[in-house]
Backbone and ligand atoms as CSV (ligand in chain L), in Angstrom:
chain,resi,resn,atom,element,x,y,z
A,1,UNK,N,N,121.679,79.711,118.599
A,1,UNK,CA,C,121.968,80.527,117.410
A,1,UNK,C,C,123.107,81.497,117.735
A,2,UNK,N,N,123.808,82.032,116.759
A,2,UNK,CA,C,125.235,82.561,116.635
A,2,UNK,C,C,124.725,83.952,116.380
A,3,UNK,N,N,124.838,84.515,117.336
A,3,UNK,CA,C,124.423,86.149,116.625
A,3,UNK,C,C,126.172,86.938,117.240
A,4,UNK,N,N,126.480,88.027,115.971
A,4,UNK,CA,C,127.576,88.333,116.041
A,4,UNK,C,C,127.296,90.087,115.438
A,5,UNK,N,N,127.393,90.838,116.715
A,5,UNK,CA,C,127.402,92.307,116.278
A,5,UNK,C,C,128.808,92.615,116.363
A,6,UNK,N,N,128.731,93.954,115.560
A,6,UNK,CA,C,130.204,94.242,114.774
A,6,UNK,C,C,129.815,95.954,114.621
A,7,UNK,N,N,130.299,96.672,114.269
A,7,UNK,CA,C,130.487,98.009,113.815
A,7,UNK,C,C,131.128,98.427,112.810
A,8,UNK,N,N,130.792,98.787,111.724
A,8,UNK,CA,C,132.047,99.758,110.732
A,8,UNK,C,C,132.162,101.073,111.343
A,9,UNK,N,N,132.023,101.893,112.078
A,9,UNK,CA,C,132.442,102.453,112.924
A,9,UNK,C,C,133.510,103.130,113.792
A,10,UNK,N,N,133.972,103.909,113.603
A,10,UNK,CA,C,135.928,104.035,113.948
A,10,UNK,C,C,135.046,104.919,115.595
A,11,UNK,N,N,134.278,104.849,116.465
A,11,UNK,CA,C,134.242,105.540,117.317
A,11,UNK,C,C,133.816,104.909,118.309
A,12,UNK,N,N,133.864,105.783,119.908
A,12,UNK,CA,C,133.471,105.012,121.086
A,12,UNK,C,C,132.247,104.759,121.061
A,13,UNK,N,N,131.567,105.899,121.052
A,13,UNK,CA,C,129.557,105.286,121.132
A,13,UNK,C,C,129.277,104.018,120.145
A,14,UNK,N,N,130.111,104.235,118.834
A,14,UNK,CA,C,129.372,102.597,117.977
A,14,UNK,C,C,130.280,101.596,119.022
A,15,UNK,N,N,131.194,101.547,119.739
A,15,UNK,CA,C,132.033,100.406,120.194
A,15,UNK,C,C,131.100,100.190,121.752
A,16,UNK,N,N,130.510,101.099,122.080
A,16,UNK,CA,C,130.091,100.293,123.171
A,16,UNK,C,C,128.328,100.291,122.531
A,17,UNK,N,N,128.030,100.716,121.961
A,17,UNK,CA,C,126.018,100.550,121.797
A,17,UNK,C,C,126.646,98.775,121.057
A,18,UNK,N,N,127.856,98.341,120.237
A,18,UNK,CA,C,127.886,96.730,119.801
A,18,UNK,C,C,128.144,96.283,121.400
A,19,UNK,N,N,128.880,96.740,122.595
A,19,UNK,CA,C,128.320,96.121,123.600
A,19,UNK,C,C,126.948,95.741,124.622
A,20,UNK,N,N,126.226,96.839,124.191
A,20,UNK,CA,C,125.240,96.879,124.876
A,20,UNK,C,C,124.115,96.077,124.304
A,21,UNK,N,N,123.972,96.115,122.630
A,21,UNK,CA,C,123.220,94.570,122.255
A,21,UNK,C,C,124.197,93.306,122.513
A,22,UNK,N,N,124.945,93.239,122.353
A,22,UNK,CA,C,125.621,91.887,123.084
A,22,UNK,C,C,125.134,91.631,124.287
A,23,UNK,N,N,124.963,92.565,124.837
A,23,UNK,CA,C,124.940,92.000,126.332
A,23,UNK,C,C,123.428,91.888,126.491
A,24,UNK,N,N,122.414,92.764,126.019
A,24,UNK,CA,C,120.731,92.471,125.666
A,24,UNK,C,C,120.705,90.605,125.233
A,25,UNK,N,N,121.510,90.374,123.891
A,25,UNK,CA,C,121.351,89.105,123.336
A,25,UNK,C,C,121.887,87.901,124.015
A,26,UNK,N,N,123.300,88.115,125.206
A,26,UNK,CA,C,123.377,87.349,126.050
A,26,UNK,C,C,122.468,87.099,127.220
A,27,UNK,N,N,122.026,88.219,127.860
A,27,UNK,CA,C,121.262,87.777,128.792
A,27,UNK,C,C,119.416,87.617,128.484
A,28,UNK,N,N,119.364,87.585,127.412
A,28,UNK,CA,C,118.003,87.482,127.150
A,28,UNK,C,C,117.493,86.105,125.685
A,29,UNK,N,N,119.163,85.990,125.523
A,29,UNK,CA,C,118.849,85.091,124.345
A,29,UNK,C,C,118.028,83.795,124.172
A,30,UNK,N,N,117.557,83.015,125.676
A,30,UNK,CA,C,116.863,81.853,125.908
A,30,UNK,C,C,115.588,82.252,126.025
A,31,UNK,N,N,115.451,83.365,126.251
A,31,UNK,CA,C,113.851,83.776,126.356
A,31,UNK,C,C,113.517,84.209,125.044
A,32,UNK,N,N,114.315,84.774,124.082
A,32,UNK,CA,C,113.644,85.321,123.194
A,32,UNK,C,C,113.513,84.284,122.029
A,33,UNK,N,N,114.376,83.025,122.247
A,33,UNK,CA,C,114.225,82.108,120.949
A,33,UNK,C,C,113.130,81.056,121.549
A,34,UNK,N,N,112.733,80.898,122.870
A,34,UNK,CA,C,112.228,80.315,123.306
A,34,UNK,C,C,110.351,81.272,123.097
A,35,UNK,N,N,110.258,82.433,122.863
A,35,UNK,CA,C,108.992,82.921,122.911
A,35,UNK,C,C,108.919,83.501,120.881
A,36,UNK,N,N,110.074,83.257,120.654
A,36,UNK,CA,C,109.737,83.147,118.751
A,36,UNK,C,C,109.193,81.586,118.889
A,37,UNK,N,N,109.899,80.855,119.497
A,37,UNK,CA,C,108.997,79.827,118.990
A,37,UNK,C,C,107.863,78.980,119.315
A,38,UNK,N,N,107.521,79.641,120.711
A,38,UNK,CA,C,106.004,79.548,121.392
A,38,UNK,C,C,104.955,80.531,120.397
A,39,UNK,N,N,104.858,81.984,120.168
A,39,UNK,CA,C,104.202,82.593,119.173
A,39,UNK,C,C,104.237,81.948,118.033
A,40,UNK,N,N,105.397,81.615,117.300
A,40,UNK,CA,C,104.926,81.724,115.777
A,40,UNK,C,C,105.275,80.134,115.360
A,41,UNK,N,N,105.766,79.603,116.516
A,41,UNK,CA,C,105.878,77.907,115.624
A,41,UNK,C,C,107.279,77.663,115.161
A,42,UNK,N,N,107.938,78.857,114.594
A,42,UNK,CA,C,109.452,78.016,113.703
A,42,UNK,C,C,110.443,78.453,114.697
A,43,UNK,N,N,111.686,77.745,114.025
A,43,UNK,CA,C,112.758,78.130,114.905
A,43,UNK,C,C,113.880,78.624,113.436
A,44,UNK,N,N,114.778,79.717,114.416
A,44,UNK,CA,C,115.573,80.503,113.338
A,44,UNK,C,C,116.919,78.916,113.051
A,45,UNK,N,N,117.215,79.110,111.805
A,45,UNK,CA,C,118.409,77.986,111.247
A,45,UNK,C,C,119.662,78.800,112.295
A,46,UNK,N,N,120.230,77.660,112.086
A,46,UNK,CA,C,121.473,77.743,112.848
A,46,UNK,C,C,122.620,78.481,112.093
A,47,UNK,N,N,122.821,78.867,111.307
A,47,UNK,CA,C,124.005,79.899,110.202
A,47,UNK,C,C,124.150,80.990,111.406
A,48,UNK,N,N,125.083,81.639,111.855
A,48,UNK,CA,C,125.691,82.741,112.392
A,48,UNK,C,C,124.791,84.165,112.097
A,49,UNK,N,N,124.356,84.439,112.752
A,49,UNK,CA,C,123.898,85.830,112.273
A,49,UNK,C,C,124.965,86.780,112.341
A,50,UNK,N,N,125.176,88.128,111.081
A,50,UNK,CA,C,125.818,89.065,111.640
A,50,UNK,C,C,125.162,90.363,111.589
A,51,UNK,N,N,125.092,91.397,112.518
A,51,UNK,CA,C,124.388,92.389,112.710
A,51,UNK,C,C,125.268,93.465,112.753
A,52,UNK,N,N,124.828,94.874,112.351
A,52,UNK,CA,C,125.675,95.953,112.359
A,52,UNK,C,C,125.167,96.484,112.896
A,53,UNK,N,N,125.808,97.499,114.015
A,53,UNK,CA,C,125.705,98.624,114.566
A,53,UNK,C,C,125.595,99.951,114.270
A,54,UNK,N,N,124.938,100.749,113.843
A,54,UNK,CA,C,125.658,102.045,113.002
A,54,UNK,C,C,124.323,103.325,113.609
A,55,UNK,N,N,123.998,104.697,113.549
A,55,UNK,CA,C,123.193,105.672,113.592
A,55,UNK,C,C,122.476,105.373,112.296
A,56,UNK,N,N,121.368,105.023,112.036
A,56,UNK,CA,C,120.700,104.681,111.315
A,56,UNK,C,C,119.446,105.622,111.277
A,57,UNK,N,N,118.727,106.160,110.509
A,57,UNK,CA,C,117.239,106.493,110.974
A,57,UNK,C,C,116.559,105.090,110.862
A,58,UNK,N,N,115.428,105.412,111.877
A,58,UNK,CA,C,114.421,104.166,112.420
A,58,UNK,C,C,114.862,103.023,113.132
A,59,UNK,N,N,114.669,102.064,113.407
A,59,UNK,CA,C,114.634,101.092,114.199
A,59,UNK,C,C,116.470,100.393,113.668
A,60,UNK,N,N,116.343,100.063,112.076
A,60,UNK,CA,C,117.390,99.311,111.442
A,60,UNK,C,C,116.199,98.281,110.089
A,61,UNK,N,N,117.174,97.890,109.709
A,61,UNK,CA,C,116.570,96.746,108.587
A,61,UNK,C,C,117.138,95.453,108.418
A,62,UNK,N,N,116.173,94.241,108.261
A,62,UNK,CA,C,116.773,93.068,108.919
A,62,UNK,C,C,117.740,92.415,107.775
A,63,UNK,N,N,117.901,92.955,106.605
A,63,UNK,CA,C,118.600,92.187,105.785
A,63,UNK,C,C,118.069,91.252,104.688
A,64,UNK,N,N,118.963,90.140,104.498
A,64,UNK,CA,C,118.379,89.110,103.903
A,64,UNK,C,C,119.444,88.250,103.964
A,65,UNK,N,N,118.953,86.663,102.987
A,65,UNK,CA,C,120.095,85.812,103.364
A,65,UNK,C,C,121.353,86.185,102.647
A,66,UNK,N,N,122.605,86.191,103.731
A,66,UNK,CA,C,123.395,87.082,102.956
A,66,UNK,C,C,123.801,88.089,103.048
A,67,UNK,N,N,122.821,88.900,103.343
A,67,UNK,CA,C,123.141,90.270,103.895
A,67,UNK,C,C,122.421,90.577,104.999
A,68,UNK,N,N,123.879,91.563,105.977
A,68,UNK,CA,C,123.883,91.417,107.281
A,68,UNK,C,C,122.433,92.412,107.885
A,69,UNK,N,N,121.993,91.941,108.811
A,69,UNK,CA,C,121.214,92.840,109.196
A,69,UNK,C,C,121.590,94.311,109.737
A,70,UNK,N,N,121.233,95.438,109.896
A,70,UNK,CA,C,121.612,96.666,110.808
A,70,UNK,C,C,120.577,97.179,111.835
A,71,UNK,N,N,121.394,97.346,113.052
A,71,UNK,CA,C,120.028,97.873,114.048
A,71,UNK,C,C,120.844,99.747,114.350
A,72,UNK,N,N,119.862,100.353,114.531
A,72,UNK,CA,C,120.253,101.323,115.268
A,72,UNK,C,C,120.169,101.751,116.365
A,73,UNK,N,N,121.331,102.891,117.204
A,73,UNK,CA,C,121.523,102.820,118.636
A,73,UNK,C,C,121.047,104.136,119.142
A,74,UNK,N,N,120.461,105.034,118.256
A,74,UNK,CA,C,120.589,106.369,118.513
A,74,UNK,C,C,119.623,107.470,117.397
A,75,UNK,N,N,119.133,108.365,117.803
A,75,UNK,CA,C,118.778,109.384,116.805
A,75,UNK,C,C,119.345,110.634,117.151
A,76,UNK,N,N,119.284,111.918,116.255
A,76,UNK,CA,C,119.856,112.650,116.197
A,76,UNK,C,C,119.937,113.310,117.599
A,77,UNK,N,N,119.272,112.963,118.784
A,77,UNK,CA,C,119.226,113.616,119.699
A,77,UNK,C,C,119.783,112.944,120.671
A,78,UNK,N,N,119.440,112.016,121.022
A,78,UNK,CA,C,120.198,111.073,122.352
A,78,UNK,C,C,119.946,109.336,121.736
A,79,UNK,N,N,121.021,108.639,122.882
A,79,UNK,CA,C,121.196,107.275,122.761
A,79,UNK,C,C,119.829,106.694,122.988
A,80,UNK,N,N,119.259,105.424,122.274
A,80,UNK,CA,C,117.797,104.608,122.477
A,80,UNK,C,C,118.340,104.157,124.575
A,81,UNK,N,N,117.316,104.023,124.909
A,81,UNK,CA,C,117.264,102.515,126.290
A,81,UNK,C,C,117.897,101.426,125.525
A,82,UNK,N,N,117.971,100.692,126.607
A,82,UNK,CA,C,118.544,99.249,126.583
A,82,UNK,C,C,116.734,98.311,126.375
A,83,UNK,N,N,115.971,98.915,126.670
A,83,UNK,CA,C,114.442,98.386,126.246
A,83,UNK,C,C,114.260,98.471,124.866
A,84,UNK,N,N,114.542,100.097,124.336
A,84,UNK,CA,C,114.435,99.715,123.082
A,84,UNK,C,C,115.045,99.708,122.471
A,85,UNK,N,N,116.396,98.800,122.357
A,85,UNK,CA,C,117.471,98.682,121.580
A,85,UNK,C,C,116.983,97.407,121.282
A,86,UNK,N,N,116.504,96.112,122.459
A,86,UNK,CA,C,115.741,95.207,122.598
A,86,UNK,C,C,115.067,94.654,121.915
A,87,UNK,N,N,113.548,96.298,121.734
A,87,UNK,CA,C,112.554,95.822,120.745
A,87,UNK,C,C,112.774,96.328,119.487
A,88,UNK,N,N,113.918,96.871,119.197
A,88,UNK,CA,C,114.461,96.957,117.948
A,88,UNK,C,C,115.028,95.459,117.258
A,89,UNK,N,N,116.110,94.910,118.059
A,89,UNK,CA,C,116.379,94.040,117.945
A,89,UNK,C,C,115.549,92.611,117.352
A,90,UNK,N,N,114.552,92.701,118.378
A,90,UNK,CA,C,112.947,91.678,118.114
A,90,UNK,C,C,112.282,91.368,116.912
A,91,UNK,N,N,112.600,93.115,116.534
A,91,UNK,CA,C,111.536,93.585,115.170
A,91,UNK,C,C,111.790,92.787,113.674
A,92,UNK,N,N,113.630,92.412,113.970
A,92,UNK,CA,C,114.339,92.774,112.560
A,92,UNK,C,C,114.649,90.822,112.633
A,93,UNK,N,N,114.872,91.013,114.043
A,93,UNK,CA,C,114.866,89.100,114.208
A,93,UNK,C,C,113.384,88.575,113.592
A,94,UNK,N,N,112.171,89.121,114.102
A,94,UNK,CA,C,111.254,88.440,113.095
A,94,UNK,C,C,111.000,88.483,111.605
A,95,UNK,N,N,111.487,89.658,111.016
A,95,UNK,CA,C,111.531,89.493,110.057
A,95,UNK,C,C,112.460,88.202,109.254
A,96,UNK,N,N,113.945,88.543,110.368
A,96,UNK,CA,C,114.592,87.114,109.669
A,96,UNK,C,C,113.878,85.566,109.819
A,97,UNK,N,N,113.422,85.650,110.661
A,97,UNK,CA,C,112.779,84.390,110.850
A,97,UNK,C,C,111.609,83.792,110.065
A,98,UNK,N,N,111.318,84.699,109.552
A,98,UNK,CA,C,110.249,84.406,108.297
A,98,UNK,C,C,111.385,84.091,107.240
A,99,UNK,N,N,112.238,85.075,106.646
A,99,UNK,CA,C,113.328,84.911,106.012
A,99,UNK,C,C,113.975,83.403,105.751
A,100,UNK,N,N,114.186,83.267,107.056
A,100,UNK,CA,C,114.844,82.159,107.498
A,100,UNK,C,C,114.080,80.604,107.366
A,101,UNK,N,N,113.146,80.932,107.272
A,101,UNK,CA,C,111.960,80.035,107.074
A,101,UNK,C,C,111.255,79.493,105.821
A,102,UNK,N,N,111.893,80.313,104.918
A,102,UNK,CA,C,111.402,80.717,103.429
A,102,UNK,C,C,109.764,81.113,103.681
A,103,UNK,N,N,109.310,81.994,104.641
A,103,UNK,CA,C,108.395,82.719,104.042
A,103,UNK,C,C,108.821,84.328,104.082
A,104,UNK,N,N,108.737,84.597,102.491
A,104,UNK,CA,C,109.063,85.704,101.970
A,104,UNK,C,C,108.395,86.753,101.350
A,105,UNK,N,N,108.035,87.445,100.903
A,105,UNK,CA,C,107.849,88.161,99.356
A,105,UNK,C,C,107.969,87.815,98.543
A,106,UNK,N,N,107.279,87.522,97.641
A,106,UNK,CA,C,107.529,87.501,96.356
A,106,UNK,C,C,107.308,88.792,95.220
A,107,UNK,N,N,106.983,89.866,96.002
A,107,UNK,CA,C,106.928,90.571,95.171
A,107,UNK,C,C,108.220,91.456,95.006
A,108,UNK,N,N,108.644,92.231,93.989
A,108,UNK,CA,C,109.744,92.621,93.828
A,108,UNK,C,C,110.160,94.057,93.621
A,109,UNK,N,N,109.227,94.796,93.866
A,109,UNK,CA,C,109.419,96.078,94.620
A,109,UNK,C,C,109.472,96.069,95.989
A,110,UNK,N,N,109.594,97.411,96.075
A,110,UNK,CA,C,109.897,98.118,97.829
A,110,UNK,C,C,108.612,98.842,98.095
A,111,UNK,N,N,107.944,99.137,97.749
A,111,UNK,CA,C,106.835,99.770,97.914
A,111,UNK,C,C,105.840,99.391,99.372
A,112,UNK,N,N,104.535,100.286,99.244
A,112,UNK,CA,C,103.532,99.933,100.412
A,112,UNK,C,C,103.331,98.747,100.403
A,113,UNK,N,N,103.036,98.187,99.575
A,113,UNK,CA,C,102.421,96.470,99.360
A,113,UNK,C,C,103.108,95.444,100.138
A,114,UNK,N,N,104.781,95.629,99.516
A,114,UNK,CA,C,105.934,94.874,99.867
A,114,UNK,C,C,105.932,94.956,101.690
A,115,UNK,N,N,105.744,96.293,101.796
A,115,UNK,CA,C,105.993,96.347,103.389
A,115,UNK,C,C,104.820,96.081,104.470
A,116,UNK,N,N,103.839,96.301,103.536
A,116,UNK,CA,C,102.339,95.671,104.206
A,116,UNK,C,C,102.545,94.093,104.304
A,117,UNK,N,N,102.482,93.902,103.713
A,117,UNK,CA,C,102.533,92.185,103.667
A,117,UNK,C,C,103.524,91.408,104.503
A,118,UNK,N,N,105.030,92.243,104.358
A,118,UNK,CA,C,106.018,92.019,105.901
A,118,UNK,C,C,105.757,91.916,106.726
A,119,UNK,N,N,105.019,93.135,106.890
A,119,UNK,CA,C,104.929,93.787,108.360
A,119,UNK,C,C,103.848,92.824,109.117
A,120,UNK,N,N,101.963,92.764,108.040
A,120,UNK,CA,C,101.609,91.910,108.879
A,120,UNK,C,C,101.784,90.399,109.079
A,121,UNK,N,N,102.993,90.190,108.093
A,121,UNK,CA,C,103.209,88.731,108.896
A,121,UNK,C,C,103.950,88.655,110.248
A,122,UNK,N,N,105.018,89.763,110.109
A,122,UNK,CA,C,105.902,89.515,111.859
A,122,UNK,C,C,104.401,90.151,112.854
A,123,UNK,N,N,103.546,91.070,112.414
A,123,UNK,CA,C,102.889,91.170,113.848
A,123,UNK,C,C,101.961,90.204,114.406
A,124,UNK,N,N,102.142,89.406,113.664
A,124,UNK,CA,C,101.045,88.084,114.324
A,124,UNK,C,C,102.006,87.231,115.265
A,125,UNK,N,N,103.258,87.653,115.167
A,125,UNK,CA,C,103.607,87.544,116.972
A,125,UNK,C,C,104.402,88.216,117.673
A,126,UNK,N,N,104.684,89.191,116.683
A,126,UNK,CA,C,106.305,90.128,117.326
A,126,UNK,C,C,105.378,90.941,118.465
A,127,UNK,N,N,104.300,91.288,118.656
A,127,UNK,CA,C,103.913,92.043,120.098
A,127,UNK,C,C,103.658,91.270,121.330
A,128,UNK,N,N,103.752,90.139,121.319
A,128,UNK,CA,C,103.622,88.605,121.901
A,128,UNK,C,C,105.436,88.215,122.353
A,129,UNK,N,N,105.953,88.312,121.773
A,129,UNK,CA,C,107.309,88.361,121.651
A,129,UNK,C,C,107.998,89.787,122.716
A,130,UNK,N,N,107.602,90.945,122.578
A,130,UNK,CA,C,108.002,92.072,123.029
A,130,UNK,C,C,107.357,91.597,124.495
A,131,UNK,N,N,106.025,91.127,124.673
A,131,UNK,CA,C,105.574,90.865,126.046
A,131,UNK,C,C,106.877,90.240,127.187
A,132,UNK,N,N,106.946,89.015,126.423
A,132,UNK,CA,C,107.871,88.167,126.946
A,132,UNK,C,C,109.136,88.633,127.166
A,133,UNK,N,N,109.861,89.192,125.963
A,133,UNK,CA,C,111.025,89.921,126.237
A,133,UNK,C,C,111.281,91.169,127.386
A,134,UNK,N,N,110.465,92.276,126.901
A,134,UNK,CA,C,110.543,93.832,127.610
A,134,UNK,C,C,109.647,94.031,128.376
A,135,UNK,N,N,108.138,92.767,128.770
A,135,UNK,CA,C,107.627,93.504,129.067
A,135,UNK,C,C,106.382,94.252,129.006
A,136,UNK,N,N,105.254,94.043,129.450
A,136,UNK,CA,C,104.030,94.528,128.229
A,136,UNK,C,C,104.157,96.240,128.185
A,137,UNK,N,N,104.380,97.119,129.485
A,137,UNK,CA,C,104.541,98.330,129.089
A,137,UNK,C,C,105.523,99.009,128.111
A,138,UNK,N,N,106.774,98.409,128.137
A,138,UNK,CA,C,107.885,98.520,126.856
A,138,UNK,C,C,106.969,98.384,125.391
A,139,UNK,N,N,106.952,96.920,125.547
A,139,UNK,CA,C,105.569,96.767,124.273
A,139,UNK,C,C,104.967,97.263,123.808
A,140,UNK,N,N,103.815,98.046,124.850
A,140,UNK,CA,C,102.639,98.632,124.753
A,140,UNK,C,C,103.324,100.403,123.712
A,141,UNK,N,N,104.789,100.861,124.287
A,141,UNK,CA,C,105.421,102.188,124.117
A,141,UNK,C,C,105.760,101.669,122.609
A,142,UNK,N,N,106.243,101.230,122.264
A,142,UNK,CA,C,106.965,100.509,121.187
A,142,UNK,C,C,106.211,100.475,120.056
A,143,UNK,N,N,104.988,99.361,120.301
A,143,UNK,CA,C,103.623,99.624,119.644
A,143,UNK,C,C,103.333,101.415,119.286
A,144,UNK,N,N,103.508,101.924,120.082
A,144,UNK,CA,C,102.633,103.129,119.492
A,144,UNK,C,C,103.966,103.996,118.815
A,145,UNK,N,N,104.725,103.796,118.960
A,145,UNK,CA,C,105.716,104.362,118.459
A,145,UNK,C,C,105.937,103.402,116.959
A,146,UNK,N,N,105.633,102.125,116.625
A,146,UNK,CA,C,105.928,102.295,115.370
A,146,UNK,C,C,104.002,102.554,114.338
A,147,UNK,N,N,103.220,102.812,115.150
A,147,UNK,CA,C,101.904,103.612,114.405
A,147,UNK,C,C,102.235,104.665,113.768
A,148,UNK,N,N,103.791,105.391,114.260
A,148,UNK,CA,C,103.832,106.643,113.813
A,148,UNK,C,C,105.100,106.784,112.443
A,149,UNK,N,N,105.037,105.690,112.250
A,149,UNK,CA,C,106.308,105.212,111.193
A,149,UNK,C,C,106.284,105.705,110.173
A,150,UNK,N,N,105.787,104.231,109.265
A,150,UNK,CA,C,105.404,104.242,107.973
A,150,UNK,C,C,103.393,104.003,107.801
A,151,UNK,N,N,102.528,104.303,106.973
A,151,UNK,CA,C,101.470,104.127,107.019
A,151,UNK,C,C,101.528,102.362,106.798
A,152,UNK,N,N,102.600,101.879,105.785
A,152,UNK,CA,C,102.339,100.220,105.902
A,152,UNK,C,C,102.589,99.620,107.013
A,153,UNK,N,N,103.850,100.592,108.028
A,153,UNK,CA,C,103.652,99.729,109.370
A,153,UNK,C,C,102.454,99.884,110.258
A,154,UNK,N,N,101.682,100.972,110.050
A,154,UNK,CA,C,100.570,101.607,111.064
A,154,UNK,C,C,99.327,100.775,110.341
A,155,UNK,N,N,98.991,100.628,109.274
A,155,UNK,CA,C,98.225,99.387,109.283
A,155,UNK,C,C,98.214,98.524,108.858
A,156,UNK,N,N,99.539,97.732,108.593
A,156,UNK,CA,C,99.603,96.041,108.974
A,156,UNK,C,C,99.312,95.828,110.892
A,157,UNK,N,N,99.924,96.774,111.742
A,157,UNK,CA,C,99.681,97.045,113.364
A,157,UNK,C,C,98.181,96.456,113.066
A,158,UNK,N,N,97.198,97.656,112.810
A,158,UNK,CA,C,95.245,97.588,112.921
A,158,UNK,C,C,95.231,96.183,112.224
A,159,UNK,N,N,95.466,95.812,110.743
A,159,UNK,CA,C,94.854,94.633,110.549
A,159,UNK,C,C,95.628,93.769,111.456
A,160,UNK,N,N,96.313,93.203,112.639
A,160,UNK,CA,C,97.306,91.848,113.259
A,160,UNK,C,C,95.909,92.239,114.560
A,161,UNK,N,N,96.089,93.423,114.895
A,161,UNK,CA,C,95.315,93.859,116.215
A,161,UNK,C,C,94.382,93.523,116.317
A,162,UNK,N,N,93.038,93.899,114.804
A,162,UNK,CA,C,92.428,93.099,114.955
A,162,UNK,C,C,91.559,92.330,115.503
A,163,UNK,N,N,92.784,91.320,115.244
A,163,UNK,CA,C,92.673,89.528,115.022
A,163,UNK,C,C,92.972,89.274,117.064
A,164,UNK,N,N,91.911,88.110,117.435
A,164,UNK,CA,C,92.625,87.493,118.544
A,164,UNK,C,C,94.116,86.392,118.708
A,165,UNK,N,N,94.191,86.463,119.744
A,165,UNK,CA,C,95.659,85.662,119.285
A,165,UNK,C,C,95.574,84.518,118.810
A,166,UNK,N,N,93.942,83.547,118.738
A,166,UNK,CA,C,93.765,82.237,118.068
A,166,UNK,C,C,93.649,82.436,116.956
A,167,UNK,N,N,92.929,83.891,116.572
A,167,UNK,CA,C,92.852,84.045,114.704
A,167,UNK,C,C,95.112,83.805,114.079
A,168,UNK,N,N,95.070,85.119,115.498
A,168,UNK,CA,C,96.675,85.173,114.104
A,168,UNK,C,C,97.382,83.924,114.577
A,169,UNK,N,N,97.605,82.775,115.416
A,169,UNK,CA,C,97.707,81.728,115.022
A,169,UNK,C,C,96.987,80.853,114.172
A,170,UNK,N,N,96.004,81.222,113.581
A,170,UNK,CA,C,95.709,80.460,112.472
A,170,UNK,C,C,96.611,80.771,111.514
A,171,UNK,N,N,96.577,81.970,110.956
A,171,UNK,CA,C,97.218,82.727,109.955
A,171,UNK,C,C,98.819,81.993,109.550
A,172,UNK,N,N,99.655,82.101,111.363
A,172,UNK,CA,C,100.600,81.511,111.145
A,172,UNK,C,C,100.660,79.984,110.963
A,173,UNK,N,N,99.674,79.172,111.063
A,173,UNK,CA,C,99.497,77.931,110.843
A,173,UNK,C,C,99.564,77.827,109.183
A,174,UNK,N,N,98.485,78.602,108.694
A,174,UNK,CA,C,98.532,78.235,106.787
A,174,UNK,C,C,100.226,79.384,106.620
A,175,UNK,N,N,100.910,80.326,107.358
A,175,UNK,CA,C,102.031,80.537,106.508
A,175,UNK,C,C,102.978,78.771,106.669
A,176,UNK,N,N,102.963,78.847,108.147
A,176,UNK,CA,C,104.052,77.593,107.925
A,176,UNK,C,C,103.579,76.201,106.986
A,177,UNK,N,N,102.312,76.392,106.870
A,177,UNK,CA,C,102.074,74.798,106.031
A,177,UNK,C,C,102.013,75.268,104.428
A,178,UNK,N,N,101.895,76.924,104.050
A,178,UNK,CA,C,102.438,76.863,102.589
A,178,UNK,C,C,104.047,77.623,102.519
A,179,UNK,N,N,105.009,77.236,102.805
A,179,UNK,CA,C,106.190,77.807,102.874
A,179,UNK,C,C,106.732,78.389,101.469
A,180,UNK,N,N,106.463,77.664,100.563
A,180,UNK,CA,C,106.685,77.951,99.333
A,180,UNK,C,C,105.951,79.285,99.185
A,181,UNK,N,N,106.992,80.261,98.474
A,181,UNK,CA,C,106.471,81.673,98.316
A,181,UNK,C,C,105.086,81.458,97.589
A,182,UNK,N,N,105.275,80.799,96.295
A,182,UNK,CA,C,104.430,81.318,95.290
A,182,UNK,C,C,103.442,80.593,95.711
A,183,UNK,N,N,102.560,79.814,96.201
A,183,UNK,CA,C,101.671,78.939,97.151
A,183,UNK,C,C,101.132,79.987,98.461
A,184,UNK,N,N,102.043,81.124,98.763
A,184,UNK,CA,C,101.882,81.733,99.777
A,184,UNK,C,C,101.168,83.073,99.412
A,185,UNK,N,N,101.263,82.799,98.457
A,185,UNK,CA,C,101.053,84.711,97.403
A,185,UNK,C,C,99.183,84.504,98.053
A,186,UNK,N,N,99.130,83.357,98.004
A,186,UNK,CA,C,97.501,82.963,97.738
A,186,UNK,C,C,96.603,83.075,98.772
A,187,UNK,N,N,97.403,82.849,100.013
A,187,UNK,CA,C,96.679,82.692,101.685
A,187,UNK,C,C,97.145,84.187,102.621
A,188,UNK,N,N,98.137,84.627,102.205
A,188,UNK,CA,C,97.839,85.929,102.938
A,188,UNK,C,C,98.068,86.854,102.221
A,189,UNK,N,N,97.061,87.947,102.652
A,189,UNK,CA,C,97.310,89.119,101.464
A,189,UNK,C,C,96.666,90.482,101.912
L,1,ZN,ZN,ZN,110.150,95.807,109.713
């Protein structure tokens, strides 16, 4: 897969934090498409990804088809690690990969619901994913740091947690065998 970070950005810190995920996505890129698709079963389509760089609050947002994803490198106080620029990175890739997969939303607000229902579909493997990538203690930090988010990310987290890892591979078994949104409205909720 083609992943391509970029900056709108006229400064040095956005010109090197687009080096420093480059260089996360080069040297880690066989492990991480290789443990999306041991956890959750699919593999991301081949289209180019493009990602932006920018000071963002929170992690970033993964986009859609079409529109580019954004991660962020920094909060108002100091630059993220190269760990969690990582599991930033992870977060917004699973979302595309559902994306990418046509399992989506169908609902058409932004609200708690919309982001509950996101959220617990990437965690039925994105902490499985962070293992492999960063690490289980990175993971384990990461995890508790997004409890303190949004309340839809803090419990879609409890309901994925849960579940053992044979339940939320079930889960991901009926998303990939109803791909069709509106078929999907029906099996997870
Ligand atoms: Zn998210």
């Amino acid at each position: 897969m083609r992943v391509i970070f970029k900056t709108k950005n006229n400064d040095l810190e956005s010109f090197l934090a687009v080096q420093r995920y480059q260089r996360i996505w080069q040297v880690n890129q066989k492990t991480i498409l290789d443990s999306f698709k041991l956890h959750s079963g699919l593999d991301f389509n081949h289209r180019p990804l493009t990602i932006y760089v920018d000071r963002i609050d929170g992690s970033g947002h993964s986009g859609d088809i079409g529109m580019p994803m954004v991660l962020s490198f920094r909060d108002d106080q100091a630059m993220y690690d190269d760990s969690r620029l990582a599991a930033f990175l992870l977060h917004e890739l699973a979302h595309r990969l559902l994306i990418s997969n046509g399992i989506r939303s169908v609902r058409k607000d932004y609200g708690y619901q919309r982001n509950f229902l996101a959220h617990k579909r990437i965690d039925l493997f994105l902490y499985d994913v962070w293992v492999d990538v960063v690490g289980r203690s990175v993971a384990s930090q990461e995890l508790i740091r997004e409890f303190d988010t949004t309340k839809a990310i803090f419990d879609a987290w409890q309901w994925a947690l849960s579940k053992s890892y044979e339940e939320r591979q079930a889960e991901l078994a009926k998303l990939r065998k109803h791909r069709d949104a509106k078929k999907l409205r029906d099996h997870i909720k």
